[in-house]
C-alpha positions in Angstrom: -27.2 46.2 20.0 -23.3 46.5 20.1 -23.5 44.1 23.2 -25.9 42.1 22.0 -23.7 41.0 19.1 -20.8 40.6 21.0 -22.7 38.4 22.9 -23.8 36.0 20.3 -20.1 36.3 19.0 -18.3 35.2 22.3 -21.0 32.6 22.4 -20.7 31.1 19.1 -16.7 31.3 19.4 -17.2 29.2 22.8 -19.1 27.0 21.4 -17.1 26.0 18.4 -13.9 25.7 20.6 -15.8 23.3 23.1 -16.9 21.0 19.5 -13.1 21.2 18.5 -12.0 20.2 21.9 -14.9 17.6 22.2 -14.9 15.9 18.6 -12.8 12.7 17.7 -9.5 13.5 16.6 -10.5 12.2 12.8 -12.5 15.4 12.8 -8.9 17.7 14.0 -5.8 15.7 12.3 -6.9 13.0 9.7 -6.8 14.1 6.4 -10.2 13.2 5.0 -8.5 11.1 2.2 -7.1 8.8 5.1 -10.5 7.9 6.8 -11.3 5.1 4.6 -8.1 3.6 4.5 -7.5 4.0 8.6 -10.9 2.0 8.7 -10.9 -0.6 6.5 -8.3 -2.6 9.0 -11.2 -2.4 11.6 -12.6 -5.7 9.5 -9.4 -7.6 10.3 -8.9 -6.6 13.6 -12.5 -7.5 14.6 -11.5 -10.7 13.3 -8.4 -11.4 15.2 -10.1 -9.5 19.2 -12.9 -12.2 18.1 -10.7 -15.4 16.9 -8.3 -15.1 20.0 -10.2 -14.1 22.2 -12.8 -17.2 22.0 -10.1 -19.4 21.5 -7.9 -18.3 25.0 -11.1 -16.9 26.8 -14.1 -18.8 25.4 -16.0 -15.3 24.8 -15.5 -12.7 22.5 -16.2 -8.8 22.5 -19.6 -9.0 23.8 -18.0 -9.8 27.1 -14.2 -8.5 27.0 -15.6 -5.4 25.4 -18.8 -4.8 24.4 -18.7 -0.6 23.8 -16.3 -1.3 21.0 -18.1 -3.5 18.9 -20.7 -0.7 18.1 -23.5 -2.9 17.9 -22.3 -5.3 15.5 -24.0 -9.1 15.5 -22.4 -11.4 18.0 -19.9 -13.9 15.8 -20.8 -17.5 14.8 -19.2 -20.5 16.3 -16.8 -19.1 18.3 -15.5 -21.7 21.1 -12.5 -22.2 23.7 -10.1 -24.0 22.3 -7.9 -26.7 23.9 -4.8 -25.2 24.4 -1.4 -26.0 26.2 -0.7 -23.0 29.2 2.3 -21.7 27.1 -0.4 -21.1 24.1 -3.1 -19.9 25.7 -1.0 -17.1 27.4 0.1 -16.4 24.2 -3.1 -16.5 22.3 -4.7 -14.3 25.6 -1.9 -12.1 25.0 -2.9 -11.1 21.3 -6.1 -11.1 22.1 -6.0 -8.5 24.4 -3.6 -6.3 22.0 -6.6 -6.7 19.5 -8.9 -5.0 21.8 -6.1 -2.3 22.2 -5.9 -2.0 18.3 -9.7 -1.4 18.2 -9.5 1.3 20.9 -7.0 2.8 19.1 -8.6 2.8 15.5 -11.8 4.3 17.0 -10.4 6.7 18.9 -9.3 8.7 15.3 -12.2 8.0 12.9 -15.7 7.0 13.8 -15.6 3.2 12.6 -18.2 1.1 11.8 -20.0 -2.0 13.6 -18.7 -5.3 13.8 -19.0 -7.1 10.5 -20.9 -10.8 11.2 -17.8 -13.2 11.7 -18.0 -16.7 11.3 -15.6 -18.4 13.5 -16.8 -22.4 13.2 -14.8 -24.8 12.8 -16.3 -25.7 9.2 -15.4 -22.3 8.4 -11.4 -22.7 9.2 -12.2 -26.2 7.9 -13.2 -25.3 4.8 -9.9 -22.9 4.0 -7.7 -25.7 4.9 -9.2 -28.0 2.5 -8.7 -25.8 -0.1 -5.2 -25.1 1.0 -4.0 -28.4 0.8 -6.4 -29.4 -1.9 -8.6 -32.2 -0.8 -11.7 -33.0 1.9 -9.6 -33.9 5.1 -10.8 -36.3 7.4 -11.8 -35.8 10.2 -12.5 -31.9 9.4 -9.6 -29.6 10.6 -10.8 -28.5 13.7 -8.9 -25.0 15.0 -10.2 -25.3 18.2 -9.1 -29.6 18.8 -5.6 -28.1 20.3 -3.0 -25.9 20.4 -1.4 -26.8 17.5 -4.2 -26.7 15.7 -5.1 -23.3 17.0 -1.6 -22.3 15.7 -2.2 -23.0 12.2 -5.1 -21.2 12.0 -3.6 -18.5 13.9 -0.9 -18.2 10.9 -4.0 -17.6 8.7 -5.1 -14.2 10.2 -2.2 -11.7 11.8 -0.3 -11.7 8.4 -2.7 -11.1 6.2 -3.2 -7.8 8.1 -0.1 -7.1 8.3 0.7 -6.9 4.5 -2.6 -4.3 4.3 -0.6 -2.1 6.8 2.6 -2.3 4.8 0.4 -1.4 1.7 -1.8 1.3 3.3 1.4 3.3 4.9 2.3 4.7 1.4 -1.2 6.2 0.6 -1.9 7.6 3.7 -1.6 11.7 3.8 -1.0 12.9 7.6 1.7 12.0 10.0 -0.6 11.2 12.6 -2.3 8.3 9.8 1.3 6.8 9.3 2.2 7.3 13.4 -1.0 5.1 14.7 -0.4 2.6 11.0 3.3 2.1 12.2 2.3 1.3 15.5 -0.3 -1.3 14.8 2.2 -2.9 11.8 4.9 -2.8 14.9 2.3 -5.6 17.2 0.6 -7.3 14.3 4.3 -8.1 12.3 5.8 -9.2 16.0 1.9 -11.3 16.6 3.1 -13.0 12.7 6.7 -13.6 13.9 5.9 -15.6 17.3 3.2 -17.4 15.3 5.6 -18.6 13.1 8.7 -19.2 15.4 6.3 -21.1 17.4 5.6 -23.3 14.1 8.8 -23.3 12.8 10.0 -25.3 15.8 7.5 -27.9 15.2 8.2 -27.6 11.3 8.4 -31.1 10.3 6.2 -32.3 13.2 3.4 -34.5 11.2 0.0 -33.3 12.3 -2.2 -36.1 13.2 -4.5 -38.0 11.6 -3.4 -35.6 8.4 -0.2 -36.9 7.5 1.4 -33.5 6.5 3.9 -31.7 8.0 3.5 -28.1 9.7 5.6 -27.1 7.2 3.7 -27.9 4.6 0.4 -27.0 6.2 1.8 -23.5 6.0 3.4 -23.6 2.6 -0.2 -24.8 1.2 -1.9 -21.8 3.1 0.6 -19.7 1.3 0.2 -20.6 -2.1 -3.5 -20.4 -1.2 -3.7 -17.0 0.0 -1.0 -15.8 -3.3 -3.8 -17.8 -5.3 -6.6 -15.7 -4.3 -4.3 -12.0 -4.2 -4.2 -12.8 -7.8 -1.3 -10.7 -7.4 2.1 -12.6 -7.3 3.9 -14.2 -4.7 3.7 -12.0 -1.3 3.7 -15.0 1.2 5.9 -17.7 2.1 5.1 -20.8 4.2 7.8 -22.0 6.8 10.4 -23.7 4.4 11.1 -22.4 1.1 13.7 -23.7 -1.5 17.0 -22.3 -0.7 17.0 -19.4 -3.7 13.6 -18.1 -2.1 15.3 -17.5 1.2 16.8 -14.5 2.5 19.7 -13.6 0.3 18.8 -16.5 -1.9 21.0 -18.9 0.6 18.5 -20.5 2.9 15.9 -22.5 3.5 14.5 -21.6 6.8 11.9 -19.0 6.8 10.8 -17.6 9.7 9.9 -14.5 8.3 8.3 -13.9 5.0 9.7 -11.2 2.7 10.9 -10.0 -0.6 14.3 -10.6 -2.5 15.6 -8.0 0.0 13.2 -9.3 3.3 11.6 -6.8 3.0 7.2 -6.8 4.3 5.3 -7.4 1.5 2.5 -5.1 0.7 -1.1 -5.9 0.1 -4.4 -3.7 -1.2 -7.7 -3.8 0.4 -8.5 -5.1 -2.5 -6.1 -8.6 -2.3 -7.2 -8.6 1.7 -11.0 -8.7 0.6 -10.1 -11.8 -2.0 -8.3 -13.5 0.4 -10.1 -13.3 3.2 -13.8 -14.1 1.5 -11.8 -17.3 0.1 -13.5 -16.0 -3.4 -10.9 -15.0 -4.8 -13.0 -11.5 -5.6 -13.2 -8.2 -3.5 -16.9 -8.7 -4.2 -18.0 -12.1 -3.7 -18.5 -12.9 0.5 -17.6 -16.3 2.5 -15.9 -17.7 4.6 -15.5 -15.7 7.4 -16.9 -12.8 6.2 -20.3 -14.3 5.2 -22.1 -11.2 4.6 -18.8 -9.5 3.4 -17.1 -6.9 5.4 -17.8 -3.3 6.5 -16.6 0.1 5.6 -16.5 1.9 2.7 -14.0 0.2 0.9 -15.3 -3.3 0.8 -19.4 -2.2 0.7 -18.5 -0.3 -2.6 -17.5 -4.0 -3.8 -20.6 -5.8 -2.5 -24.2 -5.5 -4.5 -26.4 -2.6 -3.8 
């Protein structure tokens, strides 16, 4: 009997070493209070594999890397976009970092299928409208070149970024901050060559539109602050002198606070601002069916 039970003991002690050894490492070292946050960015970083990825490649997840989008419903409108060499090694560049980001996310906590994505032209359309307040005509059209593709590119990495900033501070285990950092690290330098790449074409007018890049990102701006609801926490290209860095410039590369420092967003703001609502729990735009998670489905009817 003696045997018996040390048997069954050794064997249950095996076991359970083999489960620790086998689990994902959410199960070992993140803090149960940091799951939720660590996955919420998944939304935004399907977004961005997806955007760049159809605009450099012409194909998205499905192809590149199908095992990480869990099952999750192939985007809409997607399309290769006409871009210059310089841009598309770039854009091909990112997009292959977002596929890292992915891999990385999902190798700590389980994650969650690919929200539906809608990545039409109308869609982007649609923001820029109401970013620079009026129908434009033709339709803005990300995917008509590279700088096109540009500006709608200064649309997505920032917003992200901000959530990271604003995530770092809640987040309980050192492992949660380590892999946080790191993604903040690629998605702030993905924002800053977005916007040096702009900022040297800053007062380039976009055709047929009239307005200047400049401008096309100072009216994103305000538009994204609009629907935060929370203050000012992005800055287009060109800001008044006082709303530069140290209050003596008006070049603005980066965006930042009175002491350029990142500014920091909740998933809460990211949820308004990407559903173009204005509300964590009305979805559009991109996010037609809102996104995934437990964060933002504890916004979205039952």
């Amino acid at each position: 009997m003696a045997k018996s039970s040390y048997f069954t003991t050794t064997t249950t002690t095996t076991i359970v070493t083999l489960l620790v050894i086998l689990l994902p490492k959410s199960y070992c070292s993140v803090p149960k209070e940091d799951i939720d946050l660590l996955e919420f960015p998944l939304n935004l970083e399907y977004l961005e594999a997806e955007f760049f990825l159809y605009g450099s490649l012409g194909v998205g997840l499905d192809i590149v890397a199908p095992n990480l989008t869990k099952g999750g419903p192939t985007p809409i409108g997607g399309q290769l976009a006409i871009l210059d060499s310089v841009t598309r090694d770039v854009i091909l560049q990112f997009a292959l970092q977002e596929v890292g980001h992915l891999r990385a996310i999902q190798s700590v906590v389980e994650g969650f299928p690919r929200p539906l994505l809608n990545l039409s032209a109308a869609t982007f359309a649609q923001v820029i409208d109401s970013a620079v307040g009026k129908k434009l005509n033709p339709p803005f059209d990300p995917y008509a070149s590279g700088l096109h593709f540009l500006i709608a590119s200064y649309l997505v990495p920032y917003v992200g970024l901000t959530g990271y900033v604003g995530a770092n501070a809640k987040l309980q285990g050192p492992d949660s901050r380590r892999l946080v950092a790191g993604l903040l690290g690629v998605e702030s330098g993905q924002d800053a060559v977005i916007r040096a790449l702009l900022y040297e074409r800053a007062l380039e007018v976009v055709h047929p539109y009239g307005i200047t890049v400049a401008e096309f990102t100072n009216r994103i701006s305000i538009l994204r602050n609009k629907l935060g609801g929370e203050g000012v926490k992005d800055e287009g290209l060109l800001v008044p002198p006082a709303d530069g860095a140290e209050g003596r410039i008006s070049g603005n590369v980066l965006a930042g606070d009175p002491n350029s420092v990142a500014y920091a967003r909740t998933p809460e703001e990211i949820l308004r601002i990407v559903y173009g609502s204005g509300s964590e729990k009305i979805p559009g735009g991109i996010y037609p069916k809102g996104g995934s998670g437990n964060i933002a489905k504890s916004y979205l009817p039952k």
